[in-house]
C-alpha positions as CSV (number, residue, x, y, z in Angstrom):
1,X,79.7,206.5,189.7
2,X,77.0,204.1,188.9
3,X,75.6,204.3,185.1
4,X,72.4,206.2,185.1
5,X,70.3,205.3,182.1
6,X,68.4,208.0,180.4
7,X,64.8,208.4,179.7
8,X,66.3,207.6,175.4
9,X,68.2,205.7,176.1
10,X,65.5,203.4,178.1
11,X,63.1,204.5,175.6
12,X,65.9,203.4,172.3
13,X,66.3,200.0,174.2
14,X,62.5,198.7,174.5
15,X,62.0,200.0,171.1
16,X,64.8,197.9,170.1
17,X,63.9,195.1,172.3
18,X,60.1,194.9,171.2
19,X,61.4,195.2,167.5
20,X,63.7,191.9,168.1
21,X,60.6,190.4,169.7
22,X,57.9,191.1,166.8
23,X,60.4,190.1,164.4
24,X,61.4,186.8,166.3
25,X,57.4,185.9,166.8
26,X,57.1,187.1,162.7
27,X,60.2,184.1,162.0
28,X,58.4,181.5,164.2
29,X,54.9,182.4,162.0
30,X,56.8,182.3,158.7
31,X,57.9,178.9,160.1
32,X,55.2,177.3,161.2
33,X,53.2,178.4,158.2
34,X,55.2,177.0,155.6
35,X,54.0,173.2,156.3
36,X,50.2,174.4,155.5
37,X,49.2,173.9,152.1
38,X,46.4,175.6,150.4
39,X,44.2,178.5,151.2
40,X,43.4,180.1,153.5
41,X,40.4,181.9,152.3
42,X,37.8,181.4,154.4
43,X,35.4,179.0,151.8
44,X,37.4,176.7,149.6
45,X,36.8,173.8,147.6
46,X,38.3,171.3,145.7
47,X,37.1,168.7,143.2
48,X,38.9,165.8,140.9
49,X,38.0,163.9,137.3
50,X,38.3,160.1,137.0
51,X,40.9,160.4,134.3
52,X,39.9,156.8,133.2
53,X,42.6,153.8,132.3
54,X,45.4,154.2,129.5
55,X,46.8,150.9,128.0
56,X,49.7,150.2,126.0
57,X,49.1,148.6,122.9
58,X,51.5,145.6,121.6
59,X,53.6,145.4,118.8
60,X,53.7,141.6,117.2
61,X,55.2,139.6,114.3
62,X,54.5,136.0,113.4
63,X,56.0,134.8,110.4
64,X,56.1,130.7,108.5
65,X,56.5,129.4,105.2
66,X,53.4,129.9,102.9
67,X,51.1,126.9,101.8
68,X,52.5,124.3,104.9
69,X,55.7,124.2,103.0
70,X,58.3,122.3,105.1
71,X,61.6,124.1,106.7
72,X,63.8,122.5,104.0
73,X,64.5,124.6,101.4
74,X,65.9,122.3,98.7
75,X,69.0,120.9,97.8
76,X,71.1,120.0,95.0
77,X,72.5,123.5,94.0
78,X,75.0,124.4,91.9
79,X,76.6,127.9,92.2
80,X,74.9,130.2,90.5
81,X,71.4,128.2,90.9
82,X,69.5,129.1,93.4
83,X,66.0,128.4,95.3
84,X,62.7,130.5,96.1
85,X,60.3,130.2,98.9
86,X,57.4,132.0,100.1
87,X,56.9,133.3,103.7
88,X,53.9,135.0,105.6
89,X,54.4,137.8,107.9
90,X,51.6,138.4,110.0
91,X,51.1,141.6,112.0
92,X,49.9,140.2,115.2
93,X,49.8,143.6,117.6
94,X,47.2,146.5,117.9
95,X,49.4,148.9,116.2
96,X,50.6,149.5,112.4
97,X,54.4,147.9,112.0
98,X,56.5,148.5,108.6
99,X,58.5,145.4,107.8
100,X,62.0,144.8,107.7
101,X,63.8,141.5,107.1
102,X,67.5,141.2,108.3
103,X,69.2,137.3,106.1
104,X,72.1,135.6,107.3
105,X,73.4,133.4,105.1
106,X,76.7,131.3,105.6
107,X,80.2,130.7,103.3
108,X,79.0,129.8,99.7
109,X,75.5,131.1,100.1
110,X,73.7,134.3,99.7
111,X,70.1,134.9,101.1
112,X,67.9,137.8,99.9
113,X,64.7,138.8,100.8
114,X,62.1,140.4,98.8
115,X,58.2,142.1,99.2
116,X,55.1,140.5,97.6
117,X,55.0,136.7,96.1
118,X,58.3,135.1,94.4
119,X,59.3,135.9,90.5
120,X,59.9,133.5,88.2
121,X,63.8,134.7,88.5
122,X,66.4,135.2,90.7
123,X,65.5,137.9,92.9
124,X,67.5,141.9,93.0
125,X,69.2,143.5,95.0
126,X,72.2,142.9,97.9
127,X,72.5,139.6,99.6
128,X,71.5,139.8,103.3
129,X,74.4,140.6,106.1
130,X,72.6,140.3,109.1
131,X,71.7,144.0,108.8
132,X,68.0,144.7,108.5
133,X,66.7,146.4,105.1
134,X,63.0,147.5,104.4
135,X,60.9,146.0,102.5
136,X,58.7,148.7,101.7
137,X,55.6,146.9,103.6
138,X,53.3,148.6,106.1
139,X,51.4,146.1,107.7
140,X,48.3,147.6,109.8
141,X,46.8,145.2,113.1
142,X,45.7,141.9,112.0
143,X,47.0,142.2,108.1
144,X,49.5,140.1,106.6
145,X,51.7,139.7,103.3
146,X,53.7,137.5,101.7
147,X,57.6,137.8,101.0
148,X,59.8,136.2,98.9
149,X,62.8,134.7,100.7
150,X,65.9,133.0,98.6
151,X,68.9,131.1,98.7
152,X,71.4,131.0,96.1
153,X,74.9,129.0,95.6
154,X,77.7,131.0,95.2
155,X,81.0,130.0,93.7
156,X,82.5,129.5,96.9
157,X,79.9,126.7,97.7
158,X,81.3,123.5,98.3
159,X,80.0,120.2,97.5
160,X,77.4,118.2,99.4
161,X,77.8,121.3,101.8
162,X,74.3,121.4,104.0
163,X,73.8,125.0,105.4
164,X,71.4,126.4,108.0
165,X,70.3,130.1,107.2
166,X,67.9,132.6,109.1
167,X,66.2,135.5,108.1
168,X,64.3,137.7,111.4
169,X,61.3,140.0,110.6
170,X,61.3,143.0,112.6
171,X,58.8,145.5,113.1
172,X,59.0,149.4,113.9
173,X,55.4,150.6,115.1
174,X,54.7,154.0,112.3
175,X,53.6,156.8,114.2
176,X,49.8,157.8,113.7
């Protein structure tokens, strides 16, 4: 006996079949849709600002010997005796650095560094390491100030001994 459909069950499968249709066609808009940006009111517009041009600024250090003074820094000492120099350091950047001066001195010699002009004396504080230590100084663009750099003979100098040292300047730029 052949399978006679009935008018609901007809009925039940078009309903079903127009449903998987509309939803089918609804998943193919959702689709196609998604690639299209932006409104779709009927009048839109849109409209930008020049932002204008950002530069970095530049951080810069330039330091010599005060007053022309050669690279030699004397010679002839005995331990315990030691020699002062003055040294500019020049703020040569757009942006306010504070100063810090890392010494490296060698076997039988200690290097210090110190802020402002040189004292009459020997000058405080720990020898330099090769570590940098503040020196208190805030130099803005442009400025500069003078520092105080020594060498002094220790007991473990030996005689005639010639020794090269150097001292680096660094600057960290201080927040505005």
């Amino acid at each position: 006996m052949p399978s006679r459909e009935t008018p609901s069950r007809a009925r039940r499968w078009r309903a079903r079949h127009a449903l998987v249709c509309a939803a089918g066609a609804a998943g193919l808009l959702a689709v196609a849709l998604s690639g299209v940006g932006g409104s779709y009111a009927m009048w839109n517009d849109a409209a930008s600002v020049d932002a204008g041009t950002i530069t970095a600024g530049t951080a810069g250090i330039a330091a010599s010997w005060s007053g022309g003074q050669p690279d030699a820094a004397g010679g002839d000492l005995l331990p315990g005796e030691s020699v002062r120099r003055a040294a500019t350091v020049s703020n040569t950047g757009a942006t306010s650095l504070m100063i810090s001066a890392a010494a490296v001195g060698s076997a039988g010699f200690e290097v210090r560094v110190g802020a402002g002009g040189c004292p009459a004396g020997p000058l405080g504080g720990p020898a330099g390491d090769g570590r940098s230590q503040a020196t208190g100084v805030t130099l803005t663009p442009g400025a500069a100030t003078v520092v105080c750099v020594e060498v002094r003979a220790t007991a473990a100098a030996i005689p005639a001994q010639s020794v090269a040292f150097t001292v680096r300047f660094d600057g960290m730029q201080v927040a505005r």
